[in-house]
N, C-alpha and C positions, 0 to 999 in steps of 0.2 A: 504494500500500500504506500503511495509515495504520498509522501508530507512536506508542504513549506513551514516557515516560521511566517507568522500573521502578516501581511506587509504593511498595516499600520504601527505595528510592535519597530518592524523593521526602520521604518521613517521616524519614528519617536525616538530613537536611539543615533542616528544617524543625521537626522535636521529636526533638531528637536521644535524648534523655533518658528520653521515656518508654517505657514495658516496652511491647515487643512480643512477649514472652515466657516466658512463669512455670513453672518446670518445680520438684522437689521441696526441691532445693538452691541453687536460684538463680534472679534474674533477669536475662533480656537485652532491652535497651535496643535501639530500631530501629535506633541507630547502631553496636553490638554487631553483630545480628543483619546489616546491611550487607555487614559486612566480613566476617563469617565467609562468607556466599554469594561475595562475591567472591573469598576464599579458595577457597573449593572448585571456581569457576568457574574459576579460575587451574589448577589442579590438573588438572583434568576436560582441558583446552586443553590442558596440556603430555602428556596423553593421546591427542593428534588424535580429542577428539568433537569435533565441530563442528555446523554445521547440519543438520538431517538424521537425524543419527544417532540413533537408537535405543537408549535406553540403560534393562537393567528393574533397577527398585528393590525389594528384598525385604528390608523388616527388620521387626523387631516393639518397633523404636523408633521414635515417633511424630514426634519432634522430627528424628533425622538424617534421615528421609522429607522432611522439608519440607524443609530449606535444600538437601538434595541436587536434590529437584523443582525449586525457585526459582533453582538453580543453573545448572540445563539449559535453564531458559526463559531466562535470558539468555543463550544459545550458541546459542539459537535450535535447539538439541535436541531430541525426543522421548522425554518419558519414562514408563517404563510399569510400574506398580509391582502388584504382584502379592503373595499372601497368602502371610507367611512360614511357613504352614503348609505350603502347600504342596511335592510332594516334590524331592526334586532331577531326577525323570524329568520331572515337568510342568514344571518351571523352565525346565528346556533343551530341551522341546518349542516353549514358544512362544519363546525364545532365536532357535530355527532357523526360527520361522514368518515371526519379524518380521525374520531378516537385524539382530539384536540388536549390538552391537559390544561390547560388555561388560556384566557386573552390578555392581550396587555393594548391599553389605550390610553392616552392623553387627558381624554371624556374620563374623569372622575368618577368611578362606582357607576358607571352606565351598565354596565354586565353583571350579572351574578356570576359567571365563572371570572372574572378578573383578577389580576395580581397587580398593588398596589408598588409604583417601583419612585424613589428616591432621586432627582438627578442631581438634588444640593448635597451630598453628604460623601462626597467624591475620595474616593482611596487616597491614602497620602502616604504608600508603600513605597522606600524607595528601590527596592530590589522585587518587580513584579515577575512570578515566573514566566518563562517565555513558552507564550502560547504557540502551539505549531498545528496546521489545518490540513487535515487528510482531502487529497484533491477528488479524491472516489467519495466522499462524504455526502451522503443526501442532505442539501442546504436549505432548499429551497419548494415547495409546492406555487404555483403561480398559475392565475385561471388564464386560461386562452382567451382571445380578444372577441370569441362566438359571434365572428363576421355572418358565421349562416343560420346564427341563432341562438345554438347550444355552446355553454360553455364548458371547456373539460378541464381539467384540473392535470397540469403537464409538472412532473416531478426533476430538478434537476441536480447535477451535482456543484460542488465550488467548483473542481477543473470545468464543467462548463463554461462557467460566466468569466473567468478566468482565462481558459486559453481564448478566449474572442475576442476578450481585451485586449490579450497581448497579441494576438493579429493584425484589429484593426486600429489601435491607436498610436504606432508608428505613421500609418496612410494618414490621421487627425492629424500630425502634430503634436502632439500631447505632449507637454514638459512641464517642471516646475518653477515654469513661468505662467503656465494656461490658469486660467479661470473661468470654468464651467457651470453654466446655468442650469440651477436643478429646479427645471420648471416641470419635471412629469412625475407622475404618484410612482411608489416603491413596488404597489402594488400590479405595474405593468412593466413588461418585460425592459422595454426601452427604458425606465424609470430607476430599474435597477444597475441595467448595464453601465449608465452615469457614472454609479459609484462607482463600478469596477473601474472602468475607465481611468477615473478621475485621479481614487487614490492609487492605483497601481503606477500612476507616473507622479507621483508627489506632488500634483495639480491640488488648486483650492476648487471649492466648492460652494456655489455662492447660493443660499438660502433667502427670499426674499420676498417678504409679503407686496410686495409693491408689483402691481400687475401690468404697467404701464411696461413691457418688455422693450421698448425701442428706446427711451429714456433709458431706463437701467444698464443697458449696453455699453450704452456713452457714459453714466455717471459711474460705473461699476466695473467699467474697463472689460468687460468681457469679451473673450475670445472664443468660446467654444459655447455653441447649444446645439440642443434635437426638437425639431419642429415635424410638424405634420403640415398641410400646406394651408389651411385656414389660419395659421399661426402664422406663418408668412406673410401672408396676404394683408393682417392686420400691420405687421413689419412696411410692407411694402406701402401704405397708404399714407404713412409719415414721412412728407418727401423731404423734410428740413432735418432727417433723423443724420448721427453721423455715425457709420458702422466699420471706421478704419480700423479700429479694435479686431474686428471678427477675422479669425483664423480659419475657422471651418462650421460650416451649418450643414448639419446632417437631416436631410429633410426625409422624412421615410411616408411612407401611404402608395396607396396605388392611383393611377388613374388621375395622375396630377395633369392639370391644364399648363401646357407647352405654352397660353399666355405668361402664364405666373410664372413658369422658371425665364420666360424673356424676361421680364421685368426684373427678375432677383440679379441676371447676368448683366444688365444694363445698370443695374445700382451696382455691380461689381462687387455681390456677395460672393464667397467662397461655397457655392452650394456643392455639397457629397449628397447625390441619389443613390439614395440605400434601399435595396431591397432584403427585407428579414421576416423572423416569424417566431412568436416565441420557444415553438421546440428547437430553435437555432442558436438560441441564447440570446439572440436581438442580429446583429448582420450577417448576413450570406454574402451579398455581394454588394460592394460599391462603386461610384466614379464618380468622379472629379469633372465637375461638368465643364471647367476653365480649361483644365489640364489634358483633359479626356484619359487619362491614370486609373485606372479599376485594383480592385484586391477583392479578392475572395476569401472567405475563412473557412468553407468548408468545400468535398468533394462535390461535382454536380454532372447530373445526366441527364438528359433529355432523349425522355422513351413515350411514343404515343404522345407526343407535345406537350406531357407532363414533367414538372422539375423535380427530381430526386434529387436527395443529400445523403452525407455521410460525414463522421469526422468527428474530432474532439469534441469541441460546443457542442454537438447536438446533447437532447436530453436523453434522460433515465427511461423517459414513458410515461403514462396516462393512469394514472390511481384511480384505480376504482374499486369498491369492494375490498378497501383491506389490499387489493392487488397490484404491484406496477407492470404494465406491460406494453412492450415496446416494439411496436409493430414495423418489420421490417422485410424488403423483398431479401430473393435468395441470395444477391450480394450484397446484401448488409445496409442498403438503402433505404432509408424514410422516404415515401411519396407523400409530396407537401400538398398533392393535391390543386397546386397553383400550373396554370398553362405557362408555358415560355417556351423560345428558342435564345439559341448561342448562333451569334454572327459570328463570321470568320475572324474578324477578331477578339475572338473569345469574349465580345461583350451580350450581356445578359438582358432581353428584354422579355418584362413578365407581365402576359397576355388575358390574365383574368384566374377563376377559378374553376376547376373541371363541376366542384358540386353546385355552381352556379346555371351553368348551362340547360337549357330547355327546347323542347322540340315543339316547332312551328309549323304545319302543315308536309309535315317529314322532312325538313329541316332541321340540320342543329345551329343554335345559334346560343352565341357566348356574349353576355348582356356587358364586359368589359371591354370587348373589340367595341362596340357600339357607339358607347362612354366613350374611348379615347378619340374616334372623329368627332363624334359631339363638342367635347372640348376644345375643338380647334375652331367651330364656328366662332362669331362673332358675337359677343355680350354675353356667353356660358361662363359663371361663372365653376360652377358646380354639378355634375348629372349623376341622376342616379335608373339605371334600366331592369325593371322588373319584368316577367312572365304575368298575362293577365289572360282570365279561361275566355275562349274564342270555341263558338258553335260550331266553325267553319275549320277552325285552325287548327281544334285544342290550347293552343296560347299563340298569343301576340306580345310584341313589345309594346310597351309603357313608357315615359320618360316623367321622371319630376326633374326639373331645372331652376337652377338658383339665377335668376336673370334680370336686371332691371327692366327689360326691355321687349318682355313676353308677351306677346297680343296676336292675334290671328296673321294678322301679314305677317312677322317676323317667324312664327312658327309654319307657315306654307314655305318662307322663303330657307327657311331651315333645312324641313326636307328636301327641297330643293337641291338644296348645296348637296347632303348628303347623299342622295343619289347618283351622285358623281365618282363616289369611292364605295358604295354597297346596293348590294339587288333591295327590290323593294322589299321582300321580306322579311329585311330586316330593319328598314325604318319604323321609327314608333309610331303606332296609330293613334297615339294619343300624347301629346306634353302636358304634364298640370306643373301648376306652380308648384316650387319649394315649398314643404310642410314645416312646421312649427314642432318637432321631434321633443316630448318632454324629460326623456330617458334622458339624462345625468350619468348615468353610471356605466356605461361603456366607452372605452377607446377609440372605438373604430361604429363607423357608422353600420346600424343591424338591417339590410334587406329585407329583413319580414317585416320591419314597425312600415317599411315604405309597402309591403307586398297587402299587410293588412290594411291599406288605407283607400285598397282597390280589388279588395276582394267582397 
């Protein structure tokens, strides 16, 4: 079983001094940040977690999410942190699925399984033993981003999150210079990769209630975020914004509008299009959209215009039942179940989802080939394409679009366009406007809340 020594332990002994993390009131120093983990690791221990145990983190503070994660991975714990949106009936559903041993949250006595933990009463050991992390160690449980609905619950190890960092943040830039914006929950895949990220190159970590992202950039000197491209786009509307700071923007989603990255390459952001998944630990592949520079962090094949992986990052598997299991073809490949082809130059473009796809008068038709010419019209900001039941067809395409500029003429002249690059088929018989989505609690936008809104 191969073991490192902690590599915050490691940084706390080595630069002791420099900030490992910048939050609105204060800085903490790796040697800081050390000892409050092993404070809480202390804490956690006179609790009997131990190895093993399953312990879910639900807060909507970003900072007590990490040292309490980083806490559990030295007890060699599982920890499984979950949206503190979510209600107290789904808290304590997956509580009983996973055989959970307590929660820990911010929220005061909100749970009856809770463990109250101390962050004033900080170890002041000056010889702390040195903690070492088995890379095979199960770390982490983390729900999938349930784009088709369902969410599964993907179990990982630390070498996971671990070797992807150390892949892809050579391609970031990443030094103990960077300063990393930790704008996503711990509780998704990209949210956690941050930290790995972050601290594994003795970069700070910049915690920050201030939402105003384009401000904070400038006053905060940031060089490093992960966006999705709604997050962008707010970026992109602040034309007096100064973003000479930014090193690298890793912008990940699918089915991102070819406007939005003109405008991010005309502002002369550093954008990295990354495409990932959380059984991948967070990136599979990226590129440098200035440089045109790609990296890969894991194996890939394209069988039946489907992408397989393989490699260190990937996960453990799928818990369920008490069970991990890890479903793979006969050469050791995970099907992500995502469409793509490899260009001749080995660059990665990914084509939609195979469990998306639906048949239209014995047609198949993939509702993300659809989406990405729609997005090249003119005034899209946004589309989303559903299967809607057709007497004639069995289904048709559907379009909702985010557009200032939606009105009968502009959606004839739409199809119009479109019919230039696709059979009628597969033009939508229908565009409604953008819905008013009230769900909070997913990552990724869910095709059923738009599938339900037309069935």
């Amino acid at each position: 079983m191969y073991t490192i020594t902690c590599p915050i332990y490691d940084l706390s002994k080595s630069t002791p001094n420099h900030v490992a993390v910048e939050l609105d009131n204060k800085k903490v120093t790796y040697f800081q940040l050390n000892r409050l983990i092993n404070t809480i690791s202390n804490q956690l221990l006179e609790k009997n977690v131990q190895k093993g145990s399953v312990i879910i983190i639900t807060s909507n503070d970003y900072y007590f999410s990490l040292v309490c994660t980083w806490a559990l991975f030295r007890l060699g714990a599982i920890a499984f942190s979950l949206n503190h949106r979510f209600s107290d009936k789904i808290i304590y559903s997956y509580f009983q699925e996973t055989k959970a041993l307590c929660v820990l949250s911010n929220e005061e006595n909100r749970y009856k399984q809770q463990f109250k933990l101390s962050f004033d009463s900080v170890s002041t050991l000056t010889d702390d033993p040195v903690p070492r992390l088995s890379l095979n160690q199960i770390a982490t449980y983390l729900l999938t981003s349930g784009s088709t609905g369902t969410s599964k619950i993907a179990v990982h190890s630390f070498g996971s999150f671990y070797s992807n960092a150390r892949l892809s943040t050579t391609f970031m830039g990443l030094n103990n210079e960077s300063k990393y914006l930790f704008n996503l929950p711990m509780y998704h895949v990209s949210g956690l990769s941050i930290v790995f990220r972050a601290l594994l190159n003795a970069a700070t970590l910049l915690f920050s209630t201030n939402k105003n992202v384009s401000k904070l950039i400038e006053t905060a000197q940031v060089t490093h975020l992960s966006l999705v491209e709604t997050q962008l786009l707010r970026l992109l509307e602040d034309k007096k914004a100064n973003y000479t700071f930014l090193k690298a923007v890793l912008l990940g989603g699918s089915s991102i509008s070819q406007g939005t990255i003109d405008k991010a390459l005309e502002r002369k952001l550093p954008i990295l299009q990354s495409y990932g998944l959380t059984e991948a630990s967070s990136q599979v592949f990226t590129k440098n959209l200035q440089t045109h520079s790609t990296i890969f962090t894991c194996e890939i094949k394209i069988e039946n215009k489907q992408i397989s992986i393989k490699g260190v990052p990937l996960f453990l598997g799928y818990y369920e039942n008490g069970l991990i299991t890890l479903p793979l073809d006969e050469d050791g490949y995970f099907r992500t179940k995502d469409l793509g082809e490899l260009s001749q130059e080995s660059h990665l473009k990914v084509n939609g989802r195979a469990d998306n796809c639906f048949i239209s008068g014995g047609e198949n038709i993939s509702p993300e080939e659809i989406e990405m010419h729609m997005l090249k019209l003119p005034g899209i900001k946004k589309v989303i394409v559903v299967p809607r039941k057709d007497a004639k067809f069995q289904y048709c395409p559907v379009a909702f679009v985010d557009s200032d500029e939606l009105n009968p003429t502009n959606t004839q002249s739409w199809k119009t366009l479109l019919l230039k690059d696709m059979p009628n088929y597969k033009i939508p018989k229908e565009i409604f406007p953008w819905p008013t989505l009230t769900d909070s609690t997913r990552s990724k936008i869910n095709r059923s809340d738009f599938s339900k809104l037309i069935s």
